[in-house]
N, C-alpha and C positions, 0 to 999 in steps of 0.2 A: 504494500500500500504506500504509494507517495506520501509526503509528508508536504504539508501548505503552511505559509505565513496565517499564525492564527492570531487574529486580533486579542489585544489584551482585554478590551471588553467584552469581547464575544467569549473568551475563556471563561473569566469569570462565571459570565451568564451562564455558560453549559454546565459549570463543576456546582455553582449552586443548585440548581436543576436536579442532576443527578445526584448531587446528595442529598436533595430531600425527596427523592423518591426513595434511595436508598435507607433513609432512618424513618419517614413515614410504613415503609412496610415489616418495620419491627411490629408496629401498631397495629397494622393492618391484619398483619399473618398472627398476631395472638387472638385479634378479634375472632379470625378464622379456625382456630383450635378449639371453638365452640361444636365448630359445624364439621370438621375434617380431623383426623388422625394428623398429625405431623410430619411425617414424611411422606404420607401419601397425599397430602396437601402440595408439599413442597415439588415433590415430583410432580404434582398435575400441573401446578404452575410452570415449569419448565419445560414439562415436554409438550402443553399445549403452544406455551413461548415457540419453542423450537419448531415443530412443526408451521406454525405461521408464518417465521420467519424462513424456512426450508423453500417454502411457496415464494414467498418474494423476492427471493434470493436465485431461482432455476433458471435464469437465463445469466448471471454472473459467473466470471470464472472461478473454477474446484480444483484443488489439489490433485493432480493427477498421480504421484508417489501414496504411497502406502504409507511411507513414515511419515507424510506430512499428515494426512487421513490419525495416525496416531499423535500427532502430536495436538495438533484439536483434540482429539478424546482423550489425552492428559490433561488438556485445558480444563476441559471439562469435569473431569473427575476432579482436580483441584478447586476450582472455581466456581464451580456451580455444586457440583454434588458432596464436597465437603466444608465448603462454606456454609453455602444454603440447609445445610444437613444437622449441622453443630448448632445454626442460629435460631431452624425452628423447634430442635429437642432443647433448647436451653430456654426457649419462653414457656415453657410447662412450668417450672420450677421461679424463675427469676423472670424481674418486671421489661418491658421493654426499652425502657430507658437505661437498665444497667447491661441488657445482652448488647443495645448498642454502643455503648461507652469498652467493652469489654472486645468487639469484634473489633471496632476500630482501634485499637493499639496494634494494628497489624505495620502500619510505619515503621514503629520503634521493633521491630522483629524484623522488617528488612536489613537494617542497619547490621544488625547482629549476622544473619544469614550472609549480607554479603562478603561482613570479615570474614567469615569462616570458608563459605562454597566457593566464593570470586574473590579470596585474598585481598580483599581491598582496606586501604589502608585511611581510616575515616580522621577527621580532626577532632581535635580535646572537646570540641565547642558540642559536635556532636555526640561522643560518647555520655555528656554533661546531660545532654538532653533525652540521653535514653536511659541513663539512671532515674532521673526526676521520673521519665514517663513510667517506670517501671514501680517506685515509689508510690507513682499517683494508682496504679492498678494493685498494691497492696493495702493501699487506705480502701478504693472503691471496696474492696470484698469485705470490710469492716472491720481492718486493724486484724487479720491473723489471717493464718495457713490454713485453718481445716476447710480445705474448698466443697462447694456443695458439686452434683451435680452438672447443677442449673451454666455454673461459672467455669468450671471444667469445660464444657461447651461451647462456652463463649471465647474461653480464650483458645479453644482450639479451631473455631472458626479464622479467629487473628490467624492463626498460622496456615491453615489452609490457603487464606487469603494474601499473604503476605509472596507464599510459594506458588500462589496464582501471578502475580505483579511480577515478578522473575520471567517468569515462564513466556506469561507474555510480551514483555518487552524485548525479550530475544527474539521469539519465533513470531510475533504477532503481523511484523510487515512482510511475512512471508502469505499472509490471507487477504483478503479483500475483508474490509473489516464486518460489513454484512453477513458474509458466507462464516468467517469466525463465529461473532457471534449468535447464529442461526444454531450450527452446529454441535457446537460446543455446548449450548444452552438442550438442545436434544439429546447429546448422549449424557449429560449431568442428567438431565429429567428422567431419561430411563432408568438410570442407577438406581437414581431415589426413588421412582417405583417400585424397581425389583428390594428393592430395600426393606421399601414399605408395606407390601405383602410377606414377605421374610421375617421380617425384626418387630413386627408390631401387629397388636390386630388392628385392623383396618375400620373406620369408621368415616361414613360418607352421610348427611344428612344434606338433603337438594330443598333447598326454600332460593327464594329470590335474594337473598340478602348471600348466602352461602357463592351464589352463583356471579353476584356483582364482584364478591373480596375475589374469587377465583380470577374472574376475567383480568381485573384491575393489576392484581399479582403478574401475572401473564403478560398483561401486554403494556402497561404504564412502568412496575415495579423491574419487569424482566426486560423487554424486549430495548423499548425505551432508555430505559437506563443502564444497560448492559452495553450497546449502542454507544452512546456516548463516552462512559469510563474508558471501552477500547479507544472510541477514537482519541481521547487526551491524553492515554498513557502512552500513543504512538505518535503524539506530536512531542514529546518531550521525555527528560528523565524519570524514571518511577515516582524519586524521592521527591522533586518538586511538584509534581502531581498531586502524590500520596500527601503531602501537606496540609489538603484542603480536609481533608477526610475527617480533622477536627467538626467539621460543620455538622456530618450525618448524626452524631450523639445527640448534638443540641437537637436537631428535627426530631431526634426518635423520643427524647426526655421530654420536647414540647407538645408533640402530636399524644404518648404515650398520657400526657395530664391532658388534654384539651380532651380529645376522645374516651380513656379512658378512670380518667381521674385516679391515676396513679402517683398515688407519696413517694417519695424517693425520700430517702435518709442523708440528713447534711453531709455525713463523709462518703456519699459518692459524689455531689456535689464538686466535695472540695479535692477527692481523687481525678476526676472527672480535670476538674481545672490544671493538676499536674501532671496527666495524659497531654491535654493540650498545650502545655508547656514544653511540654516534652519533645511532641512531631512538631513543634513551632523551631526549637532548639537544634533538629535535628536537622529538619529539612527547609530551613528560609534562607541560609547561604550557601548551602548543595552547588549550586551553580558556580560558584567564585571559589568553590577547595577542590586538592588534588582529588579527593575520593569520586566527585562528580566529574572529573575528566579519565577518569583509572574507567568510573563503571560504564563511562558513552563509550570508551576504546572497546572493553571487554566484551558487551553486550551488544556492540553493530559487528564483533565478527562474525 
């Protein structure tokens, strides 16, 4: 996929966009867990995603290798099916303002991944800001280690996630960013189908309201916003991207009380604020240190 001068206004508008579909459907997908099982939920929303987008996508050009065909179904499997897998088994238990505050610390786990998988060699400024962030995600669970569940989940969505942003910004200008995320978002959907018949018993109630969350999930939450994250992670570095991602907690903790009138407890709040601190710290001079010129080398070979 070419790469175009993206207006710095028009950036903005797109990442706020997409982060609040992405922290509105924390809201969205627990309202939904009234009416669907969780993973079979989450799989209906992407494989119906996937399928729609499969359609609008069949006159665009496809991978003709096999290992490119798998490297979207790793995408996939990272990004869709164990993102979206962790974030709706972790709203059974915990509210949707803390599963998104907990998903998004997936930044500050880039950083970490890339010293170790891509040798890259980050600055003090950032290490400073992955401690705080780290900090701030041990106040959010309420000042100790016995993790529940619910937060198990969440922070394992962050790493799914974090290993999805990798992934893609290597291999992603190898797809037409459509046919990407069409794809990808369909073999994620099947996972979590076959998951969801697997690992859970299955529960489906069909009213009008079951049928809107589904649709909305699908094609605002999914298609929409999957859409776009690809295309701004392939205009630019992960880490200046992943920056913004501070914004989706705020949508999921706002929408999560507006809609649901959910209390949140001051120390995620005040965790919450050293999260954000944290991917601010980490990722707002990305551009101007060696680390951000080491990982544009590594990751355009």
């Amino acid at each position: 996929m070419e790469k175009t001068n993206l207006h710095p206004l028009m950036f903005i508008v797109l990442v706020v966009v997409t982060t609040f579909l992405m922290g509105s459907s924390f809201t969205v997908g627990k309202i939904g867990l009234n009416y669907v099982s969780p993973l079979l939920l989450v799989g209906l929303r992407f494989t119906i995603a996937g399928l729609i987008m499969a359609v609008l996508v069949r006159k665009r050009v496809k991978p003709e290798k096999l290992a490119d065909w798998g490297r979207i179904f790793t995408i996939g499997m990272m990004q869709t099916a164990g993102v979206m897998g962790c974030i709706f088994l972790s709203l059974r238990t915990i509210t949707a303002g803390e599963s998104s505050i907990l998903t998004f610390t997936n930044p500050l786990l880039v950083v970490m991944m890339g010293t170790v998988f891509l040798g890259i060699r980050y600055r003090l400024i950032h290490w400073i800001g992955a401690i705080i962030g780290f900090i701030g995600v041990f106040i959010t669970l309420g000042f100790h280690l016995q993790l529940t569940i619910g937060t198990l989940f969440g922070l394992g969505a962050a790493v799914f996630w974090s290993i999805g942003t990798i992934l893609i910004k290597q291999w992603g200008s190898l797809f037409n960013v459509w046919v990407l995320t069409a794809y990808q978002m369909l073999f994620g959907g099947i996972i979590l189908l076959l998951m969801g018949l697997m690992l859970e018993t299955p529960k489906l109630t069909i009213t009008p309201v079951s049928i809107t969350i589904i649709l909305w999930l699908a094609v605002m939450a999914s298609i929409v916003q999957f859409a776009i994250w690809f295309y701004l992670i392939n205009q630019g570095d992960p880490g200046k991207t992943s920056a913004f991602l501070f914004l989706a907690p705020f949508f999921g903790v706002l929408t999560g009380w507006v809609l649901l009138g959910e209390i949140v407890e001051w120390f995620v709040y005040a965790g919450g604020t050293l999260i954000f601190t944290g991917i601010f710290l980490v990722n707002w001079t990305f551009k101007k240190g060696l680390a951000n010129r080491k990982m544009a080398k590594l990751l355009n070979n």
